[in-house]
C-alpha positions as CSV (number, residue, x, y, z in Angstrom):
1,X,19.4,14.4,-9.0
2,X,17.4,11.3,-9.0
3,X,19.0,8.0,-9.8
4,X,18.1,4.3,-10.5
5,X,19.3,0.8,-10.5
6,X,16.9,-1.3,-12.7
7,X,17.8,-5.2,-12.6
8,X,15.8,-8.1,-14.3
9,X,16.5,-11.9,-14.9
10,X,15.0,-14.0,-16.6
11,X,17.9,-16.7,-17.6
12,X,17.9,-18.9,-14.5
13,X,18.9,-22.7,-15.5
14,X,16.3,-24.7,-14.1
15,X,13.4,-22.7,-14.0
16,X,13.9,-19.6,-16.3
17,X,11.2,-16.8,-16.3
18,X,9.7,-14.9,-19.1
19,X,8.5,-11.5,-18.1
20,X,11.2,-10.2,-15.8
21,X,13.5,-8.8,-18.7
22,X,10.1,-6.6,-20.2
23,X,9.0,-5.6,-16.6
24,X,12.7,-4.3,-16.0
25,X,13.2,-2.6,-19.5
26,X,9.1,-1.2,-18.9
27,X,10.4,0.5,-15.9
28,X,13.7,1.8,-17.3
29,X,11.8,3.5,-20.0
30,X,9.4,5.2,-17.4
31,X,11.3,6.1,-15.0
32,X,13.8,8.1,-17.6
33,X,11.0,10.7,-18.5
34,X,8.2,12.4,-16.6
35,X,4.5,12.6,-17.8
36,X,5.4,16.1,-19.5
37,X,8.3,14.9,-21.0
38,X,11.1,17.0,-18.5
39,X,14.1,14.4,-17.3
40,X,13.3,12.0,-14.4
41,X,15.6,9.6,-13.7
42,X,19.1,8.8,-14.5
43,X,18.5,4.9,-15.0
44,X,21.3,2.0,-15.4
45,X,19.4,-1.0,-16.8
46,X,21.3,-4.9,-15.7
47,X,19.7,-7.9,-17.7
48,X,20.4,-11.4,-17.3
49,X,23.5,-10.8,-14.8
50,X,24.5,-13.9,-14.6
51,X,27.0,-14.2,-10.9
52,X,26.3,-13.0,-7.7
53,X,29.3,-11.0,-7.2
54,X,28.8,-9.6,-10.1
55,X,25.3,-8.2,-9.2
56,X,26.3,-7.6,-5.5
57,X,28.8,-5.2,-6.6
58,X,27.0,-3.4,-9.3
59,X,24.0,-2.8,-6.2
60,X,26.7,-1.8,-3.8
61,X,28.8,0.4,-6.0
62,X,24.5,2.2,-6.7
63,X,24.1,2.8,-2.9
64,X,28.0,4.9,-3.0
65,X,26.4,7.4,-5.4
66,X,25.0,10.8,-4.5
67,X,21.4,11.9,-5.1
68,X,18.4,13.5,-4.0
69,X,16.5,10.3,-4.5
70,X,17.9,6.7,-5.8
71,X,15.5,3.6,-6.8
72,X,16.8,0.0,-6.9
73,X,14.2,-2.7,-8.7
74,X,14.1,-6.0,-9.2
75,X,12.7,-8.5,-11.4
76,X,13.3,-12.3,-10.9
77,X,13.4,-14.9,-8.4
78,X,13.0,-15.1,-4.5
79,X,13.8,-17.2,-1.9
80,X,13.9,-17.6,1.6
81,X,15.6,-20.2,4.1
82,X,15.9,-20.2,8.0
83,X,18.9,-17.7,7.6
84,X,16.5,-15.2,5.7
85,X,15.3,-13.8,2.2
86,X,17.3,-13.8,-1.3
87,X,17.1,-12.2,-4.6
88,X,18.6,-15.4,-6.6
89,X,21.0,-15.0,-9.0
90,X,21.4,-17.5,-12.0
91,X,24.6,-19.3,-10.1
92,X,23.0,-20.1,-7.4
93,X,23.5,-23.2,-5.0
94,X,22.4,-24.4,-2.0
95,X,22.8,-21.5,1.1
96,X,24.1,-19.4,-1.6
97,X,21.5,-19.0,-3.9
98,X,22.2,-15.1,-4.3
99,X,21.8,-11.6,-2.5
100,X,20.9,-11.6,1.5
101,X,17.8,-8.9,1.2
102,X,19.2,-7.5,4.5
103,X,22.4,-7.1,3.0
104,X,20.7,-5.0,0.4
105,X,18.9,-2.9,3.5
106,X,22.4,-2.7,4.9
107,X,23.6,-1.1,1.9
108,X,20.8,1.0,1.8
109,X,21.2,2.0,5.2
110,X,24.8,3.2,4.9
111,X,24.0,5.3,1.5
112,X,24.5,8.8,1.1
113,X,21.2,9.2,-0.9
114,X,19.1,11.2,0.8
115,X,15.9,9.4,-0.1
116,X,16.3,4.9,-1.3
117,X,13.3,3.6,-2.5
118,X,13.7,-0.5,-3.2
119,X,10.7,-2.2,-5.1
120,X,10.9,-5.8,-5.1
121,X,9.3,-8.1,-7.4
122,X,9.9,-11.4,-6.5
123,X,8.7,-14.5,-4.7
124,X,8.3,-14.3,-0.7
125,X,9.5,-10.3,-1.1
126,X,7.8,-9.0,1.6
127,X,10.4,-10.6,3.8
128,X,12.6,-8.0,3.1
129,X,13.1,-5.8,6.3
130,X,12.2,-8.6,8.6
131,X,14.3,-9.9,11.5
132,X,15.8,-13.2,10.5
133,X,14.5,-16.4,12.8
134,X,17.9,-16.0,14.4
135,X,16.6,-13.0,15.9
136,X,19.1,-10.5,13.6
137,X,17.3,-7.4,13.4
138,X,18.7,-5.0,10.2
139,X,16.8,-1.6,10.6
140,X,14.9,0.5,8.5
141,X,16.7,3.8,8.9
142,X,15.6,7.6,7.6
143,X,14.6,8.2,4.2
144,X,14.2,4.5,3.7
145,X,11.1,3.0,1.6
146,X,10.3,-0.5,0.6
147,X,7.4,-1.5,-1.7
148,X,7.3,-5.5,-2.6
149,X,5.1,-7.8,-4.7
150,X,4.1,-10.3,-2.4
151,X,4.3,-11.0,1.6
152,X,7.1,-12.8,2.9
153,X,4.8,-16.5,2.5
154,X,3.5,-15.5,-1.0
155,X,4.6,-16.6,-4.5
156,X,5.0,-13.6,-6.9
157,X,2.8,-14.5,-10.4
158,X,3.5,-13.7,-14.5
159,X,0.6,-13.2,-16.9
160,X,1.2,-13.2,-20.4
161,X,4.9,-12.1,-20.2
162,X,4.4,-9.7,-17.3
163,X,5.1,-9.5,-13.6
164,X,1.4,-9.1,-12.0
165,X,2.8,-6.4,-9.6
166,X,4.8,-4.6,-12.3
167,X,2.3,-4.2,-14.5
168,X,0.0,-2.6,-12.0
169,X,3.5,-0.6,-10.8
170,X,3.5,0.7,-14.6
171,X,0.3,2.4,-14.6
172,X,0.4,3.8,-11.4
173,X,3.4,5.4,-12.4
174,X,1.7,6.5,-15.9
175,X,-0.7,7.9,-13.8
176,X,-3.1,5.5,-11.9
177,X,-1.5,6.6,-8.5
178,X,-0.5,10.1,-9.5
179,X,-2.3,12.5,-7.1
180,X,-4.4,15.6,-7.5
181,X,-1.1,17.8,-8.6
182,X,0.2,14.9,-11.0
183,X,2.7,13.6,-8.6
184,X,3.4,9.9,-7.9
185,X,5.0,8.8,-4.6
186,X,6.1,5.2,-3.0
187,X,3.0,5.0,-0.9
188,X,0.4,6.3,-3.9
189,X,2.0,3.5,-5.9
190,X,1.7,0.6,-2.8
191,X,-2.8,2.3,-2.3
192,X,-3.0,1.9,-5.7
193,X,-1.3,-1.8,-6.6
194,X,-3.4,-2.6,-2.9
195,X,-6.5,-1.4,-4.2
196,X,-6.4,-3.2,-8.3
197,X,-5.6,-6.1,-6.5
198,X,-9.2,-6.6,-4.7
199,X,-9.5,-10.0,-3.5
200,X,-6.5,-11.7,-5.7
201,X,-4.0,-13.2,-3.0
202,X,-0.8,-11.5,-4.2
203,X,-0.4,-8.8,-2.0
204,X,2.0,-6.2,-1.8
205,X,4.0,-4.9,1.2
206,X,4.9,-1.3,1.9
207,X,7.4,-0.5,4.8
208,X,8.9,3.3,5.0
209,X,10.8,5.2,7.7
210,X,10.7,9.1,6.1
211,X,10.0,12.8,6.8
212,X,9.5,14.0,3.7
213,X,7.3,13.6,0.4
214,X,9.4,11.2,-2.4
215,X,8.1,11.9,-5.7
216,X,9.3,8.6,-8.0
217,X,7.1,10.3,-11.2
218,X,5.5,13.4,-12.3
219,X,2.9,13.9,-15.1
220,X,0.2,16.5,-15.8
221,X,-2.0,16.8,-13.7
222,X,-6.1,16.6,-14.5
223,X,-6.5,20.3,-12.7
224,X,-3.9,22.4,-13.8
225,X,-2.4,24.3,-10.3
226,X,-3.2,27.7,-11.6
227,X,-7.1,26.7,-11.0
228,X,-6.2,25.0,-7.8
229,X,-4.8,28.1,-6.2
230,X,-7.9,29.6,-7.2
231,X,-9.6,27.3,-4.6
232,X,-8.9,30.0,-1.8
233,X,-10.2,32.6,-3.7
234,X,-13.4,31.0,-4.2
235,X,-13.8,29.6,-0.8
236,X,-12.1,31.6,1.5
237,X,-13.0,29.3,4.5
238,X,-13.5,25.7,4.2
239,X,-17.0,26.2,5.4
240,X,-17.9,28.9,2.7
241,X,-20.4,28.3,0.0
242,X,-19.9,30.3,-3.7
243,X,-23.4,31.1,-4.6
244,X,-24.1,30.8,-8.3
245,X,-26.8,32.1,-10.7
246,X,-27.6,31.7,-14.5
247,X,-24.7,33.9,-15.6
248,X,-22.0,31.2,-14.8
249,X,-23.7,28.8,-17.8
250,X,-22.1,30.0,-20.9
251,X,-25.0,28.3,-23.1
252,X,-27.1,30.8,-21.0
253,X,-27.2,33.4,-24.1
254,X,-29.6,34.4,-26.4
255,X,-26.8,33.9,-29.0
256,X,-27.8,29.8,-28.2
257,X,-31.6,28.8,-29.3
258,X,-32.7,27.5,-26.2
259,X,-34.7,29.0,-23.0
260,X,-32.4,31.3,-20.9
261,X,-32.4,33.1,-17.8
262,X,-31.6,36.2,-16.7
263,X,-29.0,36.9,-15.3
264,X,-27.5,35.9,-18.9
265,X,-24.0,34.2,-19.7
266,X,-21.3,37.0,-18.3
267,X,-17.6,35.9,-19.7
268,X,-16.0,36.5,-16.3
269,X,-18.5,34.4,-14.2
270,X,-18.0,31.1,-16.9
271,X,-14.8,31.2,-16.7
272,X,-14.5,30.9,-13.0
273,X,-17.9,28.4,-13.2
274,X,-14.9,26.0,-16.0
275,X,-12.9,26.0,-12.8
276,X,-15.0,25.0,-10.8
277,X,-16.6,22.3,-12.9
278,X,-12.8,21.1,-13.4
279,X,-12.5,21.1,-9.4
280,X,-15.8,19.1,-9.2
281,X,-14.3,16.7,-11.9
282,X,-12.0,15.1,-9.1
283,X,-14.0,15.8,-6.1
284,X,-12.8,18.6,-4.5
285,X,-16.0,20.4,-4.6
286,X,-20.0,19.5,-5.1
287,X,-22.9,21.2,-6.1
288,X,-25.1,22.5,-2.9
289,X,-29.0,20.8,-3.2
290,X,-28.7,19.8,-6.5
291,X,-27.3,16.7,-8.4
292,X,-24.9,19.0,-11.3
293,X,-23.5,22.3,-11.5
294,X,-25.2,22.8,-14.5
295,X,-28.5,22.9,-12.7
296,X,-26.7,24.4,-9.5
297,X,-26.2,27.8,-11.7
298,X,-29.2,27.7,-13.5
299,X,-31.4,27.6,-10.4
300,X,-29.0,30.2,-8.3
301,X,-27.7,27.5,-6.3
302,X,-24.1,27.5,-4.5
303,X,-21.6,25.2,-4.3
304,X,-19.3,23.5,-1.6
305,X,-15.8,22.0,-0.8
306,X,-16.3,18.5,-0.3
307,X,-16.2,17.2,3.6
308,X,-13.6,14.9,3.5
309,X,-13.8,14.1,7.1
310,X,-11.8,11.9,9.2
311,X,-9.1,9.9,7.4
312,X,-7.7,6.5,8.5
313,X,-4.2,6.3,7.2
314,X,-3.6,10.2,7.4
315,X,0.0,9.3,8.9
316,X,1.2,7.1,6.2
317,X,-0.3,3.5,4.2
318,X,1.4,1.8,7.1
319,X,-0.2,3.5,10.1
320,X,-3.9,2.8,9.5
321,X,-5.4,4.5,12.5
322,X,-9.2,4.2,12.8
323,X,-12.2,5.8,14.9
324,X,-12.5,4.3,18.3
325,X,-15.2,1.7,18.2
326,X,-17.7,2.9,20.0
327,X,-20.1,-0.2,20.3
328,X,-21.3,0.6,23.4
329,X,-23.1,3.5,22.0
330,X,-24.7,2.1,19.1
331,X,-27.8,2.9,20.2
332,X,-27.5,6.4,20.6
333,X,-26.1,7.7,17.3
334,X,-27.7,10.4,15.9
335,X,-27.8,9.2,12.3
336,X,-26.7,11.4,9.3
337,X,-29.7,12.0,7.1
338,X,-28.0,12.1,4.0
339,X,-25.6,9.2,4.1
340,X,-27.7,7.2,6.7
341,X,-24.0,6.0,8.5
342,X,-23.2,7.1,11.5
343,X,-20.4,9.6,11.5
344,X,-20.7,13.5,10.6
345,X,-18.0,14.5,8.1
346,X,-16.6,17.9,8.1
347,X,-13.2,19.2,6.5
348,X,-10.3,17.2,8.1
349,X,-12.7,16.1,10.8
350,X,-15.8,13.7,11.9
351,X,-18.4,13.4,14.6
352,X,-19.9,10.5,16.3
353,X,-22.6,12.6,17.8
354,X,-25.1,11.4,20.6
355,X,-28.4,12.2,20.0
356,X,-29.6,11.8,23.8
357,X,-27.0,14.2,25.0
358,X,-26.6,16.3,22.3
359,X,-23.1,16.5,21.9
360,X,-20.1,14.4,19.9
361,X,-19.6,10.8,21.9
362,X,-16.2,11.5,19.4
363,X,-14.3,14.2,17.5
364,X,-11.8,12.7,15.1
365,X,-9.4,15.0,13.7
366,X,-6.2,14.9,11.3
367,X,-3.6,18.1,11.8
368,X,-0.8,19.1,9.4
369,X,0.8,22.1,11.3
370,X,2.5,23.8,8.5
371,X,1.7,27.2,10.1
372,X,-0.3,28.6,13.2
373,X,-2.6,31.2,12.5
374,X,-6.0,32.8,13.8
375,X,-8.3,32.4,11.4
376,X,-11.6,34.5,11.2
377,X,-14.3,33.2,13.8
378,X,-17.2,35.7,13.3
379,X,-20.1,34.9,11.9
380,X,-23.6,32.5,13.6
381,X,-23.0,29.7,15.0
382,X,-25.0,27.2,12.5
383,X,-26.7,23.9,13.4
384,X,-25.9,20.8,11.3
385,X,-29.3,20.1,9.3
386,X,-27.7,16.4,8.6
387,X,-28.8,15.2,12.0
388,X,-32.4,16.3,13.9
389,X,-32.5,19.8,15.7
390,X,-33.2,17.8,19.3
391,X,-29.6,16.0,18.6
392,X,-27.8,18.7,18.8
393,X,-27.4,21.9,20.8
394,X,-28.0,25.0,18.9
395,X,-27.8,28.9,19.5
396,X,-31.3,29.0,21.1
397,X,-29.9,26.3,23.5
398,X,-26.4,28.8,24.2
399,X,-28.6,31.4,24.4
400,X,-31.1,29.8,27.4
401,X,-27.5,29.3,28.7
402,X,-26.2,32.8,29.0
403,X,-29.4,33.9,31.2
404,X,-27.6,33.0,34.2
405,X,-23.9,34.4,33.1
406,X,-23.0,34.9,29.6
407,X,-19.6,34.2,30.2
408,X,-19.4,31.1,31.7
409,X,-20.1,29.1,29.2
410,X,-18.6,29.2,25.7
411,X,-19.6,27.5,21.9
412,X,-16.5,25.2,22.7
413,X,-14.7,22.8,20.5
414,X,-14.1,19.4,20.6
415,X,-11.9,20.0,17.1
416,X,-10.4,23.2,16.7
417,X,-11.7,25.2,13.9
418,X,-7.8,26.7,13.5
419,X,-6.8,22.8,14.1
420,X,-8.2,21.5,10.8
421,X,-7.6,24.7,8.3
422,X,-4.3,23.4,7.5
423,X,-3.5,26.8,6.4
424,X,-5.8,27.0,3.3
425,X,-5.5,30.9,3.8
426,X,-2.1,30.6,3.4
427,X,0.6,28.7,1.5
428,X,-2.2,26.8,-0.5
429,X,0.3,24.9,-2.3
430,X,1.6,23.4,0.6
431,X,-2.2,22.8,1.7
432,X,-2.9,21.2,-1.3
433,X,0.4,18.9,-0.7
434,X,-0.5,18.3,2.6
435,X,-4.5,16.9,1.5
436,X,-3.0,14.3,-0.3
437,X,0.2,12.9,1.0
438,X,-0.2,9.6,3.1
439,X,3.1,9.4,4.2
440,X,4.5,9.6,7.5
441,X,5.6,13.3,8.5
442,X,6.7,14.5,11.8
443,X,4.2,17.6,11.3
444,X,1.4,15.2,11.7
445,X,-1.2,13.8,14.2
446,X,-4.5,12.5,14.4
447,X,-6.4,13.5,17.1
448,X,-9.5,11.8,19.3
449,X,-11.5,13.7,21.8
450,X,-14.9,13.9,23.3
451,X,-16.3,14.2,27.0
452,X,-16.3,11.4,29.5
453,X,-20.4,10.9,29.3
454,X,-21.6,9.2,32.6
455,X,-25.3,8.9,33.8
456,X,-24.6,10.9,36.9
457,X,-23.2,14.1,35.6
458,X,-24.9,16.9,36.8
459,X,-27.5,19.2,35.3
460,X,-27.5,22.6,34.1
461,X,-29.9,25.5,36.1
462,X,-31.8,26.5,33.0
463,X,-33.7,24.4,30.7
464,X,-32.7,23.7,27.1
465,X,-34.8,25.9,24.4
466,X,-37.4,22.9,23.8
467,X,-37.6,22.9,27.8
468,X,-35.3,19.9,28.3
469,X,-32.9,19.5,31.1
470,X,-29.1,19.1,30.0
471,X,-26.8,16.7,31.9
472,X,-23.5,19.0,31.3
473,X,-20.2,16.8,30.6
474,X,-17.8,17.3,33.4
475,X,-14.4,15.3,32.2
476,X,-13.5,15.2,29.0
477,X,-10.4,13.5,27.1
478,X,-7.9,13.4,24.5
479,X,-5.9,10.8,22.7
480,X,-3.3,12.0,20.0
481,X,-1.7,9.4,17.7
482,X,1.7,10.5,16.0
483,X,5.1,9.1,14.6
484,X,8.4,9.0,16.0
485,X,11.5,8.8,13.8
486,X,12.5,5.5,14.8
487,X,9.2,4.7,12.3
488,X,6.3,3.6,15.2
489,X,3.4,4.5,16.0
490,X,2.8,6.3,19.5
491,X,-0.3,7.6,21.7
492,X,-1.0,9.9,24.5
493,X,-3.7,10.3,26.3
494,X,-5.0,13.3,28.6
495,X,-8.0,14.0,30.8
496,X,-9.3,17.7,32.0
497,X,-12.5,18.6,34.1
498,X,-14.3,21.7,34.4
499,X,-16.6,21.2,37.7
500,X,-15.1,23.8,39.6
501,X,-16.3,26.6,37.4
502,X,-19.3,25.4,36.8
503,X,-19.7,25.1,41.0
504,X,-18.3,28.4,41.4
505,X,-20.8,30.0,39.4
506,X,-23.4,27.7,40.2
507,X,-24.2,26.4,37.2
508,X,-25.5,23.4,38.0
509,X,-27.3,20.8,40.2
510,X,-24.7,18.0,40.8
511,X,-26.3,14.8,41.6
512,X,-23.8,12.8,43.3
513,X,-20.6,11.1,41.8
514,X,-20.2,7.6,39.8
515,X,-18.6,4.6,41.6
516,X,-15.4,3.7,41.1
517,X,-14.1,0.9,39.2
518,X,-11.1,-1.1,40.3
519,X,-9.0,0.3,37.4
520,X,-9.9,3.9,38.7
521,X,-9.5,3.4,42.1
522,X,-5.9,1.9,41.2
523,X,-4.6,4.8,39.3
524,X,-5.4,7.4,42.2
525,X,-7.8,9.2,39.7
526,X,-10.5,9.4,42.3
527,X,-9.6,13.0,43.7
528,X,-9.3,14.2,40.1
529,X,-12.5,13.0,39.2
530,X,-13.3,14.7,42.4
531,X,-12.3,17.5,40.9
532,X,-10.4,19.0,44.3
533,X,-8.2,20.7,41.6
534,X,-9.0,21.6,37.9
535,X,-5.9,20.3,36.6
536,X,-4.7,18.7,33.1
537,X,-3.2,15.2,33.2
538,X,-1.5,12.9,31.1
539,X,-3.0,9.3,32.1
540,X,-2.7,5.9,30.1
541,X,-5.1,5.4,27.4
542,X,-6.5,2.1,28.6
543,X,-7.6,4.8,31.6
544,X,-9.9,6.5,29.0
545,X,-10.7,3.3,27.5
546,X,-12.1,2.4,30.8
547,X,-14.1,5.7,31.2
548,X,-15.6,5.9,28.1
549,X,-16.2,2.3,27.3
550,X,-14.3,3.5,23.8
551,X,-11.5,0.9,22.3
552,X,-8.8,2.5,21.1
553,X,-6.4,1.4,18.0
554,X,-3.6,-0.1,19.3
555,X,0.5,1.7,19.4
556,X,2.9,2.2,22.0
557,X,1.8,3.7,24.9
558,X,4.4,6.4,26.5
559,X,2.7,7.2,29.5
560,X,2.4,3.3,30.9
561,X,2.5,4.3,34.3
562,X,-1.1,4.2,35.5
563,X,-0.4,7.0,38.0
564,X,-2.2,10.6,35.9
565,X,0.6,13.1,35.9
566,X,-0.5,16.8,36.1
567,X,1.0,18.7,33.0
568,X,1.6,22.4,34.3
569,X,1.4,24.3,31.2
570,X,3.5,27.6,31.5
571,X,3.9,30.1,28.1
572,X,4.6,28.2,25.1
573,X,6.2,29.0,22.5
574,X,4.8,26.7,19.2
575,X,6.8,27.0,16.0
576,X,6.2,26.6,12.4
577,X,6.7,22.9,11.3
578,X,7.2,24.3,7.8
579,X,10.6,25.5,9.4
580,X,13.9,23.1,9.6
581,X,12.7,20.8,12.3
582,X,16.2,19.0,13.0
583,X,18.1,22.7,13.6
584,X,15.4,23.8,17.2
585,X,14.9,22.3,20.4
586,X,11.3,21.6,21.1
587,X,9.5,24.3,22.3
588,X,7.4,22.1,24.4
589,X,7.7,18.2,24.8
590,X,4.9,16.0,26.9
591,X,6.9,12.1,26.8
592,X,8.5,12.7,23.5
593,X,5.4,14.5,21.8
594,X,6.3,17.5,20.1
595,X,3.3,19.9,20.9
């Protein structure tokens, strides 16, 4: 059951309003109804209430009900004072000039609804949820999300009638921030107001504290999900191409005057080529070597899932966390080819690759663990024809490897394969729910990691296939960005080596060890980098940032203690996050991170 609370004023004695009553019966009227016409929202609608205790009561007596979900809005006026933010009511007077916003979050915070969205339109709104400048703090609890017009210094504007924020608020909901299944959520809405606003100076605010998707709207959706699902039986791998030919073009007949091609118009293979036009429609896939799909068929071309690579605010609208800056390497970036940036987008992934040591300065990944499984890993190993063949290592290279011992060294991964499949061969729904929600979820991370690259790292036996000598990477790191439920954002940071192998084996030709800075000499790194044990460790971040010369995006920092701390990994047992999180102990727990 999902409930709402929709209040607007406009009748304030000295300085009445005029679009706060349409904005509030706009969103009554929306909310009731979904896109398709089924019942959304059970909605009580208060204009023009003209006391405060009047108003405080009817908001109070909203946050006693039950629900799945429950939305409280407001239209009117704001104001703030050294004791905090208001939602004024017309009776106001000086220090009582209506509503305390944090005694609406207190409300909030005690309700029994399950999920409280509160969208504020208002002057100085975005104060809402910050600490007064007495230093009172009223928290954001669980299954808490707040979306406001303005920030907390920022005057809230009317056009012609209208709230600006509202108005953008009603088209997301008809459908502006709906995403690729037709559903609308709280941060959908807050991207999409962000985004129509470009440069103007109102900006909104968008503060949540949940686990779980909150759907505020529903309406059709461009792709219907019967042809979705049909995106795993067209590309059964995220790599996977779907070749085409001639017969997939239904004006490919000779029942059409025009030149046509054999292999004619077959009514099985249009039909799945309309799907897949649809899916191209909204960017889920693209034409392979050619600019449509028309011309894709016609010349027996294939097409591809789009690469959506790395992506920044993968944890929620509020945790924004970017690729390492990696100025220090600008100069050796082996440049994509196609898009002429730097970065190398795969699914769920990207790679800042360096072309002088042919392998990724970076890996960036985003996981959604909604199930572990193996997935398929036959198949060649295939070079990336973005970037040039002498930036990257390629099977002739593994292949001049394994002349000295097959075994020793692998076609490793800096990201996963398994890590980044977000279980398309599974429950594709979920998969499809989990591409596009941008809200935090405990099931969640982002993921850095790449190899410690330092000018004395030795070099391998046998020659690369062009007759090159490779300097082979012998410390590489990890950095893992994730959410706790108290709503911040944490990191980790780990370092491994693999020099004994490589010595017991004899790989390579080691040519002496770096110096040691004062920040690694301080943190008793030196006989790890020494490798007198092959060990994992948990170290601080600003350790890595020290090693790599990477700058990292700032959160809190578990593992402050500069001294590395070896992480003996016994059996471990790693469980579903599709399955009820709060009801199991952790299998596995590294300073609060759930592995």
């Amino acid at each position: 059951m999902k409930k709402a609370l929709v209040i607007g004023i406009n009748n304030y004695p000295n300085n009445p309003l005029t679009g706060a009553i349409n904005d509030a019966k706009s969103i009554s009227a929306i909310l009731k109804v979904n896109g398709n016409d089924t019942t959304n929202f059970e909605v009580i609608t208060l204009l023009d209430t003209n006391t405060r205790s009047e108003l405080i009561s009817e908001i109070a007596n909203f946050f006693k009900v039950n629900a799945d979900v429950g939305l409280l809005y407001f239209a009117g006026h704001g104001y703030v004072n050294e004791l905090g933010g208001y939602i004024v009511t017309p009776d106001y007077k000086k220090y009582d000039e209506g509503i305390a916003m944090n005694d609406i979050l207190s409300f909030a915070n005690l309700s029994p609804i399950n999920n409280k969205v509160i969208i504020i339109d208002c002057c100085h709104s975005g104060i809402f949820g910050v600490p007064t400048i007495g230093g009172n703090i009223t928290p954001i609890n669980k299954g808490i999300s707040i979306l406001t017009s303005t920030r907390e210094n920022e005057p809230a504007k009317e056009i012609n009638g209208r709230g600006v924020f509202t108005n953008l608020l009603i088209e997301g909901l008809k459908g502006g921030a709906a995403d690729i299944r037709g559903h609308i959520s709280p941060g959908g809405i807050y991207a999409y107001i962000d985004q129509a606003l470009g440069a103007h100076e109102q900006r909104p605010v968008f503060k949540t504290n949940v686990t779980e998707f909150v759907e505020l709207r529903s309406i059709i959706p461009q792709v219907p999900l019967s042809i979705l699902r049909k995106l795993i039986e067209y590309f059964h791998a995220p790599t996977d191409n779907f070749q085409l030919d001639p017969s997939f073009e239904d004006t490919n007949s000779s029942n059409i005057q025009h030149e046509v091609i054999e292999p004619f118009a077959n009514e099985e293979n249009v039909l799945i080529f309309k799907h897949l036009q649809k899916l191209e429609s909204v960017g889920l896939i693209i034409p392979d070597g050619e600019d449509h799909m028309y011309y894709a068929a016609m010349r027996s071309k294939t097409c591809k899932l789009t690469s959506l690579g790395y992506i920044a605010n993968f944890l929620g609208d509020k945790f924004v966390v970017e690729i390492p800056n990696y100025e220090k390497y600008a100069d050796d970036i082996a440049i994509n080819k196609e898009t002429s940036e730097s970065t190398l987008d795969y699914i769920y992934y990207s790679v800042i690759q360096s072309k002088s040591r042919r392998v990724p300065i970076i890996s960036a990944s985003n996981i959604y663990r909604i199930k572990f499984e193996k997935i398929d890993r036959s198949g060649n190993f295939k070079k990336d024809d973005r970037i040039n063949d002498n930036q990257q290592l390629t099977s002739n290279d593994y292949r001049q490897f394994n002349t000295i011992k097959a075994a020793s060294i692998e076609k490793g991964h800096m990201t996963k394969r398994e890590d980044v499949q977000w279980d398309l061969n599974g429950d594709e729904e979920n998969a499809q729910k989990a591409a596009i929600r941008r809200v935090p979820d405990p099931a969640k991370v982002s993921v850095f990691t790449g190899p410690v690259l330092d000018n004395t790292d030795p070099e391998f036996k046998v020659k690369l296939y062009d007759g090159s000598t490779f300097q082979i990477p012998i410390l590489f790191w990890k950095v893992i960005y994730y959410l706790k439920d108290n709503g911040s954002l944490y990191k980790a940071g780990f370092l491994m080596g693999q020099i004994n192998p490589l010595r017991k084996d004899n790989l390579i030709d080691e040519i002496g060890f770096r110096d040691f800075s004062l920040v690694e000499k301080k943190s008793s790194l030196k006989p790890f980098l020494e490798f007198k044990d092959d060990e994992n460790y948990q170290v601080p971040v600003k350790l890595i940032e020290e090693l790599t010369k990477l700058k990292f995006h700032d959160a809190i920092d578990r593992h402050e203690s500069i001294k590395p701390t070896i992480l003996k990994l016994e059996e471990v047992q790693i469980r579903s996050f599709k399955e009820d999180m709060s009801s199991q102990e952790a299998s596995y727990e590294i300073i609060g991170l759930l592995v």
